[in-house]
N, CA, C and O atoms as CSV, one atom per row, in Angstrom:
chain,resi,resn,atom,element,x,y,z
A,1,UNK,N,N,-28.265,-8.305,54.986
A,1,UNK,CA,C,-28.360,-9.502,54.180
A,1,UNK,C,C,-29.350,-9.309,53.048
A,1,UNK,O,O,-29.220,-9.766,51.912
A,2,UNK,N,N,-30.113,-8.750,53.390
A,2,UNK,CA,C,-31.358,-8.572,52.417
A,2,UNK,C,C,-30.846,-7.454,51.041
A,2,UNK,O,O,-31.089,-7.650,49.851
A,3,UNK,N,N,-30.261,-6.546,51.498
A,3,UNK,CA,C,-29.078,-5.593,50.518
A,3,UNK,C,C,-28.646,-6.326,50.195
A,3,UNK,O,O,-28.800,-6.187,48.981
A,4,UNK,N,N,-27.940,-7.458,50.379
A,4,UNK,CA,C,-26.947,-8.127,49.171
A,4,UNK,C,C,-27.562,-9.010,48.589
A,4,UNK,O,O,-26.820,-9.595,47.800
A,5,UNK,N,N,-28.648,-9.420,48.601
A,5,UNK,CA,C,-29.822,-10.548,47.942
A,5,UNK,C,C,-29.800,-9.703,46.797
A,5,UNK,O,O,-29.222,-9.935,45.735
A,6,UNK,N,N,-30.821,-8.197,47.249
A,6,UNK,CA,C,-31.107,-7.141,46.062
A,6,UNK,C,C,-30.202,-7.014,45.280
A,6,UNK,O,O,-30.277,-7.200,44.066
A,7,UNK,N,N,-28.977,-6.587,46.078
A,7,UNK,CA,C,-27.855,-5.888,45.305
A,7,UNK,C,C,-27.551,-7.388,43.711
A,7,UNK,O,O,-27.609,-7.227,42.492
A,8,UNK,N,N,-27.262,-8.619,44.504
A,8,UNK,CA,C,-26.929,-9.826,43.656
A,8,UNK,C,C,-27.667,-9.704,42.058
A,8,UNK,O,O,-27.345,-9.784,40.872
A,9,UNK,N,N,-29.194,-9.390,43.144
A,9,UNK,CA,C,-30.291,-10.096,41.800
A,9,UNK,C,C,-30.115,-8.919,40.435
A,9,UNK,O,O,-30.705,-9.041,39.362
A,10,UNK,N,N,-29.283,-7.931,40.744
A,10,UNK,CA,C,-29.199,-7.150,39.933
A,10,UNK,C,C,-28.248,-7.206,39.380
A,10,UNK,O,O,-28.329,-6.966,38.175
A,11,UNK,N,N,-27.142,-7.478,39.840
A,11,UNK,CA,C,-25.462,-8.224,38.905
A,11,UNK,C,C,-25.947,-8.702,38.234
A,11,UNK,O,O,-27.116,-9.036,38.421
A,12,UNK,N,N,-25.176,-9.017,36.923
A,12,UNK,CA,C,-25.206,-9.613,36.113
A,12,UNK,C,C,-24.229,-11.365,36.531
A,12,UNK,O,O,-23.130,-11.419,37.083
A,13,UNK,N,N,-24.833,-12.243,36.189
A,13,UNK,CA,C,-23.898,-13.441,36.389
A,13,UNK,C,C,-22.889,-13.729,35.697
A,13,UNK,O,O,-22.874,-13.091,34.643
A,14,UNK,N,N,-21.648,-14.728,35.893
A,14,UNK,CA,C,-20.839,-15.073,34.956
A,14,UNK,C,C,-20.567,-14.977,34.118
A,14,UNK,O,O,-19.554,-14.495,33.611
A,15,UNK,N,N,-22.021,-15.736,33.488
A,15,UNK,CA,C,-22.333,-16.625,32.351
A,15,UNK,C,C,-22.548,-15.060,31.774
A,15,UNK,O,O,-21.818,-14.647,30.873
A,16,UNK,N,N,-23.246,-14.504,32.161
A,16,UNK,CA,C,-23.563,-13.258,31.258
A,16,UNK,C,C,-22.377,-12.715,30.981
A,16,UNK,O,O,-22.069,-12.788,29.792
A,17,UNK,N,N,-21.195,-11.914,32.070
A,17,UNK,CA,C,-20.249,-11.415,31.530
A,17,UNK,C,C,-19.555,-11.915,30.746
A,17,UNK,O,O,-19.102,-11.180,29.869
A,18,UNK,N,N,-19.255,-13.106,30.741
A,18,UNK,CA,C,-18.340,-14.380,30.176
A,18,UNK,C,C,-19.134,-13.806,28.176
A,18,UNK,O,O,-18.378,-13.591,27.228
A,19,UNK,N,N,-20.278,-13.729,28.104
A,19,UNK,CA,C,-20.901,-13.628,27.305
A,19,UNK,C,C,-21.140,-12.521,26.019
A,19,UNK,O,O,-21.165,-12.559,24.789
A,20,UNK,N,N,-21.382,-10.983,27.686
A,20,UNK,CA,C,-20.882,-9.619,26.876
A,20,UNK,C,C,-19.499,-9.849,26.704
A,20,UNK,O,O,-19.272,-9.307,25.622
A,21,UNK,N,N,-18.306,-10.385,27.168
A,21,UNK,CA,C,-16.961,-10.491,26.736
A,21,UNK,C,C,-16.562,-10.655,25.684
A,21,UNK,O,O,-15.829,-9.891,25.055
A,22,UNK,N,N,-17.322,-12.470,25.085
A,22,UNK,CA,C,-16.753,-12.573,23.675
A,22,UNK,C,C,-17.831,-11.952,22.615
A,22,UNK,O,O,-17.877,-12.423,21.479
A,23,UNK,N,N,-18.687,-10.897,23.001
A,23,UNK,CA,C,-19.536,-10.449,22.098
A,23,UNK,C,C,-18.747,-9.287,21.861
A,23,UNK,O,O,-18.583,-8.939,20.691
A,24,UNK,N,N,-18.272,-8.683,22.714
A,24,UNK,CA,C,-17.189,-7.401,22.428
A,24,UNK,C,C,-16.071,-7.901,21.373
A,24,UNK,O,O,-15.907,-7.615,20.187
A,25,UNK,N,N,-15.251,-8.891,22.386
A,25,UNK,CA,C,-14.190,-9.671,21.309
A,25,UNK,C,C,-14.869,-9.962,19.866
A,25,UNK,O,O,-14.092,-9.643,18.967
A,26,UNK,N,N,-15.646,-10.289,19.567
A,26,UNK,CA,C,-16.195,-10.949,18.664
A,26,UNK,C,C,-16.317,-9.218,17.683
A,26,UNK,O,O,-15.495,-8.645,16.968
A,27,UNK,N,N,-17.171,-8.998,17.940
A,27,UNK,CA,C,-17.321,-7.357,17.679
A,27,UNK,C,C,-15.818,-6.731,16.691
A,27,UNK,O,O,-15.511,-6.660,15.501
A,28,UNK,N,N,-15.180,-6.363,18.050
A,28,UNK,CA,C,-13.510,-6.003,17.980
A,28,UNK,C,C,-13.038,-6.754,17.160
A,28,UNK,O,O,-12.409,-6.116,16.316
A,29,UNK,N,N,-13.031,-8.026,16.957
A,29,UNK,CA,C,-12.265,-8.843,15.800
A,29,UNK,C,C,-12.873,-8.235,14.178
A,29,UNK,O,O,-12.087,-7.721,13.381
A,30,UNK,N,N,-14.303,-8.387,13.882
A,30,UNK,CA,C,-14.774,-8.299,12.873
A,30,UNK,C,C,-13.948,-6.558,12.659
A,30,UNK,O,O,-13.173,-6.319,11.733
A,31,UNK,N,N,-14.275,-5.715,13.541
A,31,UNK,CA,C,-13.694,-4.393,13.017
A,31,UNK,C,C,-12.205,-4.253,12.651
A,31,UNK,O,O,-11.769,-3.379,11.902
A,32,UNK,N,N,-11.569,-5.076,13.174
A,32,UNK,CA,C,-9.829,-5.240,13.025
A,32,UNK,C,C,-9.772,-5.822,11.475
A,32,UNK,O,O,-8.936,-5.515,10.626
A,33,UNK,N,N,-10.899,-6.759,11.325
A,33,UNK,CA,C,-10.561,-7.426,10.031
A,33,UNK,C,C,-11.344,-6.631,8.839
A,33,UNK,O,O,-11.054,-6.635,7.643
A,34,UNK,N,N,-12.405,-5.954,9.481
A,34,UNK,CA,C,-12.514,-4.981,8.394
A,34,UNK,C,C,-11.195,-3.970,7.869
A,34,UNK,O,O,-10.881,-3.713,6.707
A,35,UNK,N,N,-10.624,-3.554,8.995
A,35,UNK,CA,C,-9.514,-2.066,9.022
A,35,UNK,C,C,-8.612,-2.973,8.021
A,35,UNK,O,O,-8.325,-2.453,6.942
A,36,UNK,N,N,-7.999,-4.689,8.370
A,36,UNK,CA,C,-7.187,-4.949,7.537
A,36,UNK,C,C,-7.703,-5.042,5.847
A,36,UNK,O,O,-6.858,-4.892,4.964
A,37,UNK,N,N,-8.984,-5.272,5.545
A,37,UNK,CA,C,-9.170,-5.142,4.458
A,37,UNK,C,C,-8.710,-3.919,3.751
A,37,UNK,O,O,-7.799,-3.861,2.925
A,38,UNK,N,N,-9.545,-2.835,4.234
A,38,UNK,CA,C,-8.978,-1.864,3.921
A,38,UNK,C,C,-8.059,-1.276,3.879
A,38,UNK,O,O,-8.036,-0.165,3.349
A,39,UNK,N,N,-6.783,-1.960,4.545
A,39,UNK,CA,C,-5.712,-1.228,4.606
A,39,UNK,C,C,-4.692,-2.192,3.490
A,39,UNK,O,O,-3.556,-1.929,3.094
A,40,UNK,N,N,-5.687,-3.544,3.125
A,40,UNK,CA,C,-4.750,-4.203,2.413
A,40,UNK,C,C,-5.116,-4.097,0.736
A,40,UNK,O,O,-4.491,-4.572,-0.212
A,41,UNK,N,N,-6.553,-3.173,0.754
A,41,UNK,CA,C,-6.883,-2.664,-0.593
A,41,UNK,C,C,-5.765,-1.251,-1.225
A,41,UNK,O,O,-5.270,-1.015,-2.327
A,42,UNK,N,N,-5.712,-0.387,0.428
A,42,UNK,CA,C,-5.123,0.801,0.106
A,42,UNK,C,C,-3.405,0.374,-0.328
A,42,UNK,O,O,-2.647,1.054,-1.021
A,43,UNK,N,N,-3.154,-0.785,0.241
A,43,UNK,CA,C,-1.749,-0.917,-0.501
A,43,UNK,C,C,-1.613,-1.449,-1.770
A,43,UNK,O,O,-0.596,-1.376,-2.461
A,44,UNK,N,N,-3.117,-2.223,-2.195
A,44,UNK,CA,C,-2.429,-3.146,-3.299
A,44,UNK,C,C,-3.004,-1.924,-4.433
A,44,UNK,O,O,-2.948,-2.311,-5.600
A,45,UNK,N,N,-3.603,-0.355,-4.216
A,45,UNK,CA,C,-3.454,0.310,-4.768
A,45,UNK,C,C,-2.290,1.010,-5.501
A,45,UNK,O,O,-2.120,1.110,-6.716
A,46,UNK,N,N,-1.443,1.521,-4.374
A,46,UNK,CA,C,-0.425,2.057,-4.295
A,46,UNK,C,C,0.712,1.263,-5.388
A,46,UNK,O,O,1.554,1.850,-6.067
A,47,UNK,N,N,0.430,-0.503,-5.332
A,47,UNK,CA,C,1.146,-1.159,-5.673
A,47,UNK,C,C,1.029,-0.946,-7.809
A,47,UNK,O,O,1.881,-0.917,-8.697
A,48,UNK,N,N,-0.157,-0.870,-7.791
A,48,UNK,CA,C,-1.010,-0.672,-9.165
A,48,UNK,C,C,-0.576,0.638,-9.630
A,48,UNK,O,O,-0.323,0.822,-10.820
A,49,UNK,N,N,-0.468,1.636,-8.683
A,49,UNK,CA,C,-0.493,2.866,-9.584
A,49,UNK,C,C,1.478,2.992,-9.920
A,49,UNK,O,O,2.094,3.545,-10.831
A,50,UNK,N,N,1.942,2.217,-8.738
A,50,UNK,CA,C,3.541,2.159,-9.034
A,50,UNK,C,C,4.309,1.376,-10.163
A,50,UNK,O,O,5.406,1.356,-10.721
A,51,UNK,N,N,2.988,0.691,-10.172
A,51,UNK,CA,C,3.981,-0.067,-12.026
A,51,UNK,C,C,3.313,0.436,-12.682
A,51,UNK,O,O,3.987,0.844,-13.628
A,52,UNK,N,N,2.018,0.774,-12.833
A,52,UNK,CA,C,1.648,1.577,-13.820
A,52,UNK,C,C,2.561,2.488,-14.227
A,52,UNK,O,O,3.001,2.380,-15.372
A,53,UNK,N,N,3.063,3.657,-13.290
A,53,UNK,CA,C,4.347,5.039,-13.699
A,53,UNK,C,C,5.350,4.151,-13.980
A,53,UNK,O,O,6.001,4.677,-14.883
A,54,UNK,N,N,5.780,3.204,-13.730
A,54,UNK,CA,C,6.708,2.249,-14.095
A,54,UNK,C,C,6.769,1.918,-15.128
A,54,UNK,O,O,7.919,1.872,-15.566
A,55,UNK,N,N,5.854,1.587,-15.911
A,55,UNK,CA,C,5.281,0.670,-17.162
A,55,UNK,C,C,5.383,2.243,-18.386
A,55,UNK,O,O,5.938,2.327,-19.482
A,56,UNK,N,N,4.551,3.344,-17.552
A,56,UNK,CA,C,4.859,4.160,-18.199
A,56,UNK,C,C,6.367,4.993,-18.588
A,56,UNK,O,O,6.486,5.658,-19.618
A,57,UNK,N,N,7.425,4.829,-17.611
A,57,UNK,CA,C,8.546,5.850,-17.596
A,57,UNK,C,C,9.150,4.649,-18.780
A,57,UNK,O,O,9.609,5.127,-19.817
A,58,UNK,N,N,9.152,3.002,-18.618
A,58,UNK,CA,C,9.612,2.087,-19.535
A,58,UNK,C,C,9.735,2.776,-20.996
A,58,UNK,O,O,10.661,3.060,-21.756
A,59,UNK,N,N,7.918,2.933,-20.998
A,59,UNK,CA,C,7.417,3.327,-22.603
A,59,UNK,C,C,8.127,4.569,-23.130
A,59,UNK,O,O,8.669,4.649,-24.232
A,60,UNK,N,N,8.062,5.439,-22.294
A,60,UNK,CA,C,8.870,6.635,-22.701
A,60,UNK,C,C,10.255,6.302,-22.835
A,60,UNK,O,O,10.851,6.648,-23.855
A,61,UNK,N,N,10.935,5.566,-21.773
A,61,UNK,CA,C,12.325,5.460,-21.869
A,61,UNK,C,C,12.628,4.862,-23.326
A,61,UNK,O,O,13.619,5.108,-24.013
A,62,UNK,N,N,11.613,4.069,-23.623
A,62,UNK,CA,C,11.842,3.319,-25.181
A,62,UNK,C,C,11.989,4.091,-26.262
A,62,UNK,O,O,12.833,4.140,-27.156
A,63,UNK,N,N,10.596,4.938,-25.911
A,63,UNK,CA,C,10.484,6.277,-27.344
A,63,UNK,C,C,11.675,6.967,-27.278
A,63,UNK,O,O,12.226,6.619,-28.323
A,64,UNK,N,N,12.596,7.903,-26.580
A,64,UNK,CA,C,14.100,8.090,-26.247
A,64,UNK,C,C,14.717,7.430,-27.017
A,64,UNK,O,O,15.054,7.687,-28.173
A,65,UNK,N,N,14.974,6.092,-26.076
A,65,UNK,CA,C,15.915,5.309,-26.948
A,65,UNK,C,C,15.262,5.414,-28.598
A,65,UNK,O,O,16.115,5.744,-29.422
A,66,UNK,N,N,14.549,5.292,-28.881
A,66,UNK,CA,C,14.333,5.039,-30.699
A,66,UNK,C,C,14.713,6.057,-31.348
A,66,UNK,O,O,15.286,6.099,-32.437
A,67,UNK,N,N,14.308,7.100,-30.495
A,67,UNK,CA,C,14.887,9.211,-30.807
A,67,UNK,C,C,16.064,8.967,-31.308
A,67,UNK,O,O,16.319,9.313,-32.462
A,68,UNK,N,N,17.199,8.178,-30.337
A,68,UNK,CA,C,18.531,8.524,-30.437
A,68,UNK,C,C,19.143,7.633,-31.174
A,68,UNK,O,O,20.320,7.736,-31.520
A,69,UNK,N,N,18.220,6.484,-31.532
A,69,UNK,CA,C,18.798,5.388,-32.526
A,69,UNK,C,C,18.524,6.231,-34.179
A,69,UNK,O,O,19.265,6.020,-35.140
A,70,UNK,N,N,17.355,7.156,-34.222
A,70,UNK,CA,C,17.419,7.300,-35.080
A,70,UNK,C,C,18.113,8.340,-35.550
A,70,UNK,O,O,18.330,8.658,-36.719
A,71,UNK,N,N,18.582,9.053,-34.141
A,71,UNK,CA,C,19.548,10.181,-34.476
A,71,UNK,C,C,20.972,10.179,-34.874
A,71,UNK,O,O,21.766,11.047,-35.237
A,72,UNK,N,N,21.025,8.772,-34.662
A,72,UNK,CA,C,22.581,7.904,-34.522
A,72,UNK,C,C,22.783,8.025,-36.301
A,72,UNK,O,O,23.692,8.593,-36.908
A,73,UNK,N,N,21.685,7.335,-36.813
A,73,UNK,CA,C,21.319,6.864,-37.915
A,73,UNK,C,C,21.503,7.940,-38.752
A,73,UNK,O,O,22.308,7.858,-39.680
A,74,UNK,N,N,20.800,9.039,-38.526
A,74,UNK,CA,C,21.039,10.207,-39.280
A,74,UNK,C,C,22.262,10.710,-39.553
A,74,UNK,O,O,22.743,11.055,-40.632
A,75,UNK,N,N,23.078,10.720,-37.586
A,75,UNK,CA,C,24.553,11.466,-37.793
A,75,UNK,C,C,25.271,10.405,-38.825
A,75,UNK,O,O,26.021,10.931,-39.647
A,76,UNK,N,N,25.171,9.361,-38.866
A,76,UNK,CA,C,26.504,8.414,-39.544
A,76,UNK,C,C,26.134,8.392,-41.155
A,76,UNK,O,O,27.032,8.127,-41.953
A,77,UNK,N,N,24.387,8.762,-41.757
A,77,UNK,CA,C,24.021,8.769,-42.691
A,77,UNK,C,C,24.574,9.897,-43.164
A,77,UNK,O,O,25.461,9.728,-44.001
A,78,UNK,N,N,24.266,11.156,-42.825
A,78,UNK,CA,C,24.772,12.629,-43.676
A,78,UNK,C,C,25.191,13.318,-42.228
A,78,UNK,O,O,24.685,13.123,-41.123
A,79,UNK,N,N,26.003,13.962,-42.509
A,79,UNK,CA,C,26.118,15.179,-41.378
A,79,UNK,C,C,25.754,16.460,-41.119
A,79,UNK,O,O,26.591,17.357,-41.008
A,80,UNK,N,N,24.778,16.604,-41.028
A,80,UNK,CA,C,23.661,17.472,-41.043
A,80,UNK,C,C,23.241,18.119,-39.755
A,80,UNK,O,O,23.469,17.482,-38.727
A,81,UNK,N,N,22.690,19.236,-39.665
A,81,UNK,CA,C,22.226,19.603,-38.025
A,81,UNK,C,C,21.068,18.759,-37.487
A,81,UNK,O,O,20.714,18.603,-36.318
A,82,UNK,N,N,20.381,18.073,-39.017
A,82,UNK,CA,C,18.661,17.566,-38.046
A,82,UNK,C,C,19.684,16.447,-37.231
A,82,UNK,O,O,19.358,16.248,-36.061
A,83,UNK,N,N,20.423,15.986,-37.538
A,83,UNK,CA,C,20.907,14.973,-36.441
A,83,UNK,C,C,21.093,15.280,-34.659
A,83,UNK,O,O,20.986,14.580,-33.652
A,84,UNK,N,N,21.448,16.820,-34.958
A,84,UNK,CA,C,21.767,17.202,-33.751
A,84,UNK,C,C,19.799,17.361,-32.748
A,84,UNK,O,O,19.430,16.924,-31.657
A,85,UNK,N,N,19.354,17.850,-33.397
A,85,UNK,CA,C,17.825,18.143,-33.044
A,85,UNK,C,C,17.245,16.603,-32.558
A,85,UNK,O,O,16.645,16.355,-31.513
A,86,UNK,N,N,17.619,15.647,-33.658
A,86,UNK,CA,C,17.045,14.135,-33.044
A,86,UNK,C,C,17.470,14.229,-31.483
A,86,UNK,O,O,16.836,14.147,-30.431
A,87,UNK,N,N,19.176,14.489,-31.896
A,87,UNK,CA,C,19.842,13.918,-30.276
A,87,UNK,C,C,18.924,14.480,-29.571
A,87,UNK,O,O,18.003,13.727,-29.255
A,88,UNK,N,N,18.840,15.877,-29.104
A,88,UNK,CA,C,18.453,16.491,-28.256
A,88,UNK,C,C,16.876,16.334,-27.677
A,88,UNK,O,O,16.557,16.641,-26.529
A,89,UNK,N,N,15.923,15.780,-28.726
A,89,UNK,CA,C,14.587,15.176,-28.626
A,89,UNK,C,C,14.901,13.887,-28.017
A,89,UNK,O,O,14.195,13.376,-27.147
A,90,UNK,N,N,15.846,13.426,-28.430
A,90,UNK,CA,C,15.896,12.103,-27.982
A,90,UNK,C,C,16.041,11.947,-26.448
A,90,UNK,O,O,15.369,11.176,-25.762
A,91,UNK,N,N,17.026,12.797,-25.994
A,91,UNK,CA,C,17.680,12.745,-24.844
A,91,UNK,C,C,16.767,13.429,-23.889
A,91,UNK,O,O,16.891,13.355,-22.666
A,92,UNK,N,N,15.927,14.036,-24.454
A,92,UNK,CA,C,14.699,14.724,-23.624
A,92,UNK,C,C,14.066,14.036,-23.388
A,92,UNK,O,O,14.077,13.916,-22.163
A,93,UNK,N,N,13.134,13.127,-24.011
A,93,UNK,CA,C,12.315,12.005,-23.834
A,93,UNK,C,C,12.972,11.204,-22.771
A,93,UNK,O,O,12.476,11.023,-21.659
A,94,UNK,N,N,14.572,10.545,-23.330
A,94,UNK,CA,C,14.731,9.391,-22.228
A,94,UNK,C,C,14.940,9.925,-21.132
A,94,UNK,O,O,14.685,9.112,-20.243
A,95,UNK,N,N,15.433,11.332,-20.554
A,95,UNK,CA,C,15.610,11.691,-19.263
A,95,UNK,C,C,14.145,12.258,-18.744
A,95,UNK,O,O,13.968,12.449,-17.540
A,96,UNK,N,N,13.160,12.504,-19.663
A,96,UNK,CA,C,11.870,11.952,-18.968
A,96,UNK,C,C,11.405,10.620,-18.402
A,96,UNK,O,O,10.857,10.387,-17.324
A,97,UNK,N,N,11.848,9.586,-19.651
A,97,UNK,CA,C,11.736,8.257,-19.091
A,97,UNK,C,C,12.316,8.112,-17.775
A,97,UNK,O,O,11.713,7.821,-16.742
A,98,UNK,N,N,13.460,8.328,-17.911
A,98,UNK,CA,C,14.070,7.668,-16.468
A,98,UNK,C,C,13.446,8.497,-15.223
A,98,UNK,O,O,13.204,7.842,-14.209
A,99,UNK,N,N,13.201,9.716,-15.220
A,99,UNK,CA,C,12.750,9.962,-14.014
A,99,UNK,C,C,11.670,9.464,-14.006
A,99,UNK,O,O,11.540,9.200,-12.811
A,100,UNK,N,N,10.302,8.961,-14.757
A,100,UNK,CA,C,9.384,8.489,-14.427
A,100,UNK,C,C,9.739,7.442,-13.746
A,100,UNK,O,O,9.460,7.372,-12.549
A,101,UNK,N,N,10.476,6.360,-14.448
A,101,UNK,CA,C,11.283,4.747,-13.967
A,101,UNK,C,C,11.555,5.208,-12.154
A,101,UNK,O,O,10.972,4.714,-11.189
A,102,UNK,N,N,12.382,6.047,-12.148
A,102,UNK,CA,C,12.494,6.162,-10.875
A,102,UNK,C,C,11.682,6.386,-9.694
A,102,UNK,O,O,11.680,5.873,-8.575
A,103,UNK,N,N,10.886,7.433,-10.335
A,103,UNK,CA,C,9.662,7.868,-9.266
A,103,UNK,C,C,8.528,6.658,-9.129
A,103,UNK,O,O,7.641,6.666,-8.275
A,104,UNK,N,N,8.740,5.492,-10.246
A,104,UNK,CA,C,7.490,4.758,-10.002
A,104,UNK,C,C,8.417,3.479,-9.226
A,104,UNK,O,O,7.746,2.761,-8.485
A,105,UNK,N,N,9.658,3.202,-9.326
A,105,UNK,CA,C,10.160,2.537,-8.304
A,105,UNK,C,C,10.252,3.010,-6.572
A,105,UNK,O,O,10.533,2.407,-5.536
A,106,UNK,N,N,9.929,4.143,-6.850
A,106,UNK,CA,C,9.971,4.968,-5.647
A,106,UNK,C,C,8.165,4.663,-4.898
A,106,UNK,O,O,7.683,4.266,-3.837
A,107,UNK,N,N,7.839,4.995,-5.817
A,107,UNK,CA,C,6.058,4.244,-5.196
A,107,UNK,C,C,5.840,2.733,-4.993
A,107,UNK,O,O,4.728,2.482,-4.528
A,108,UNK,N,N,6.632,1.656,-5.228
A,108,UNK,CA,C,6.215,0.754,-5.238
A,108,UNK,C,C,7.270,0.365,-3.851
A,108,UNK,O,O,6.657,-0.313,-3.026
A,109,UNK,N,N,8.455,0.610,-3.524
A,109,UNK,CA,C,8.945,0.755,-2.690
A,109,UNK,C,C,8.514,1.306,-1.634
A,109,UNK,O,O,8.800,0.820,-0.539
A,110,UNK,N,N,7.667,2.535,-1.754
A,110,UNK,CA,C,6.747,3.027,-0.319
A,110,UNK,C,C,5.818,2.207,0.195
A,110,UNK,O,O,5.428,2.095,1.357
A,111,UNK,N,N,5.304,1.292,-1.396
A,111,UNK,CA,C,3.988,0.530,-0.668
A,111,UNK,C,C,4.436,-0.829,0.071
A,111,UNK,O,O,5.324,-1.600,-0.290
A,112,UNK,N,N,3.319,-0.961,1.570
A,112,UNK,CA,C,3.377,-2.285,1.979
A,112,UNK,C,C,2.608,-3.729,2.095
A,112,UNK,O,O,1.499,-3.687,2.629
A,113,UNK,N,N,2.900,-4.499,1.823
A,113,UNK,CA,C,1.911,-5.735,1.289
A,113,UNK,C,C,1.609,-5.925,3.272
A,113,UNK,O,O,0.480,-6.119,3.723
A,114,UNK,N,N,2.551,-5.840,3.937
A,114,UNK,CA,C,2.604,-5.518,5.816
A,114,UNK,C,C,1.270,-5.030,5.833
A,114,UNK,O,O,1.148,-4.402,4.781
A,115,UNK,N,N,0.177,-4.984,6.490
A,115,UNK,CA,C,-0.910,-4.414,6.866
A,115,UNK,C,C,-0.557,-4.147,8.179
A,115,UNK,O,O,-1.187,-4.773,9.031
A,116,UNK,N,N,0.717,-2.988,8.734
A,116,UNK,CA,C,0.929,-2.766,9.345
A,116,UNK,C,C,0.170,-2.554,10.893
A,116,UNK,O,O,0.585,-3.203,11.854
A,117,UNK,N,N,-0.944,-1.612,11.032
A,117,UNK,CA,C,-2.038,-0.915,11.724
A,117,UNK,C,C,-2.776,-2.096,12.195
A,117,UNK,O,O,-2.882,-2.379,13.389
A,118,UNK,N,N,-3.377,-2.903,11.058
A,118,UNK,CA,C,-3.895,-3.992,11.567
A,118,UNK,C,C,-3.145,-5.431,12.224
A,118,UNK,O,O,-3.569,-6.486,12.696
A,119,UNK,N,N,-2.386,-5.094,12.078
A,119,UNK,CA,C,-1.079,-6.560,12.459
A,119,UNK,C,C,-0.779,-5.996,13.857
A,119,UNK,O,O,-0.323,-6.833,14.635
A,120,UNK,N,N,-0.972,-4.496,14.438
A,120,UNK,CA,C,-0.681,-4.215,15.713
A,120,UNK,C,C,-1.982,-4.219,16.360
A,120,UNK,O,O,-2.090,-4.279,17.584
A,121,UNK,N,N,-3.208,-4.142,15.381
A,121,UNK,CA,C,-4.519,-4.033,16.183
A,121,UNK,C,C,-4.802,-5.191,16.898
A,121,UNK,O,O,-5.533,-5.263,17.886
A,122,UNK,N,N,-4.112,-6.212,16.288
A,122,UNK,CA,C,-4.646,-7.702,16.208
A,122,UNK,C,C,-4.103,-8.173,17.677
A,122,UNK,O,O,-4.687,-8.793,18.566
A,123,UNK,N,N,-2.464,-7.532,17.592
A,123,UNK,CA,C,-1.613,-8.275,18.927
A,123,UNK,C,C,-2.272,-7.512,19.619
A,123,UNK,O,O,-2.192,-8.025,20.734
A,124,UNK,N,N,-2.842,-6.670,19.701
A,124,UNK,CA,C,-3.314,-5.592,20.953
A,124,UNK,C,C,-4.342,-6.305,21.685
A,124,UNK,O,O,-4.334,-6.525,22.896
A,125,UNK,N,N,-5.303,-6.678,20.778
A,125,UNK,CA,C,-6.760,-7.223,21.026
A,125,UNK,C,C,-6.181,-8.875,21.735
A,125,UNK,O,O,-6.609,-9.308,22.804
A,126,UNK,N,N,-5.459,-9.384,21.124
A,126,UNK,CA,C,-4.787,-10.629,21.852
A,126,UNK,C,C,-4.288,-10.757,23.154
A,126,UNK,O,O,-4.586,-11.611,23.989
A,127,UNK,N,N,-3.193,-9.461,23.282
A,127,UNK,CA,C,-3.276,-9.068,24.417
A,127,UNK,C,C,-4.161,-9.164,25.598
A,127,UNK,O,O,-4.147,-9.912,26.576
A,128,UNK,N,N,-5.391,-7.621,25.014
A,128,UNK,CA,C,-5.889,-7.730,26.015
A,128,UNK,C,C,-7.241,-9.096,26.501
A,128,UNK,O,O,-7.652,-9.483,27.595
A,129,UNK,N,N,-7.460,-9.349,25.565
A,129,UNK,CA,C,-8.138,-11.078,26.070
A,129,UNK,C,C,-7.267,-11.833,26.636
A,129,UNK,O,O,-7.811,-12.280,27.647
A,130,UNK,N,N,-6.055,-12.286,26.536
A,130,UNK,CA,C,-5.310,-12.751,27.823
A,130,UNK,C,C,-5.374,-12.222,29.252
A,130,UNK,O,O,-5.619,-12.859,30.277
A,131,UNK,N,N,-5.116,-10.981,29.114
A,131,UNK,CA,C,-5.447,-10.122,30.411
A,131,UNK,C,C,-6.754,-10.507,30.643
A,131,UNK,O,O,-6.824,-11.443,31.440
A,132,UNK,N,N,-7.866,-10.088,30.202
A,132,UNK,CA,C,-9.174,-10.305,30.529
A,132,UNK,C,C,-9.553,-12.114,31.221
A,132,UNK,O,O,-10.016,-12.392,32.327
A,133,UNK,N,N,-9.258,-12.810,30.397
A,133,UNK,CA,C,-9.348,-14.276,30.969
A,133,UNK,C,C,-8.637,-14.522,31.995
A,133,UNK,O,O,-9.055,-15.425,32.719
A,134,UNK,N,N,-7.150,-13.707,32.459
A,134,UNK,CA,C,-6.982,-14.280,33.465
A,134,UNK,C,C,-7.134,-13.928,35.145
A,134,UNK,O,O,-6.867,-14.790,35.982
């Protein structure tokens, strides 16, 4: 009897575990909501640099197009070879444009506004505090 007096006075009570519990939870939450910050900065990066190449393949696709308007202009003005040289500048530029257009639709399409990692950290931690409380 006297062993389990000792043993008691050295447990921790309820109130205490009840206590380290939501100090962990509490803990665990703030770090989940840190991870989502960060994971919701690293997308709205991704999102920035994808219209940016976007914005850029546009600009180029434009300079192209003006190449070939003005090459148009030339062929129907005189018939001459510089016409042929416009085309071919021209058509260089816009099939630069467009692959930029594409590759930056291609980045903005990879990125997710989803804070995936943290949206599973969250149900996890929910989880296990149900378990724990009951």
């Amino acid at each position: 009897m006297a062993d389990r007096d000792a043993a008691s006075a050295h447990e921790p009570g309820l109130a205490a575990l009840l206590a380290e519990l939501f100090r962990d939870a509490e803990t665990l939450l703030l770090q989940q909501l840190a991870l989502l910050r960060a994971e919701l900065g690293e997308n709205a990066g991704r999102l920035v640099l994808g219209a940016l190449v976007l914005a850029a393949g546009i600009a180029v696709a434009l300079i192209g197009g003006l190449a070939l308007v003005a090459a148009l202009i030339l062929l129907l003005g005189r018939v001459l070879p510089l016409w042929a040289a416009s085309a071919l500048v021209g058509a260089v530029i816009a099939a630069l444009g467009a692959v930029l257009v594409f590759y930056g639709r291609r980045l903005i399409a990879r990125a997710s506004v989803m804070p995936r990692q943290s949206w599973q950290a969250l149900r996890d931690t929910g989880d296990w505090l149900r378990q724990e409380l009951t």
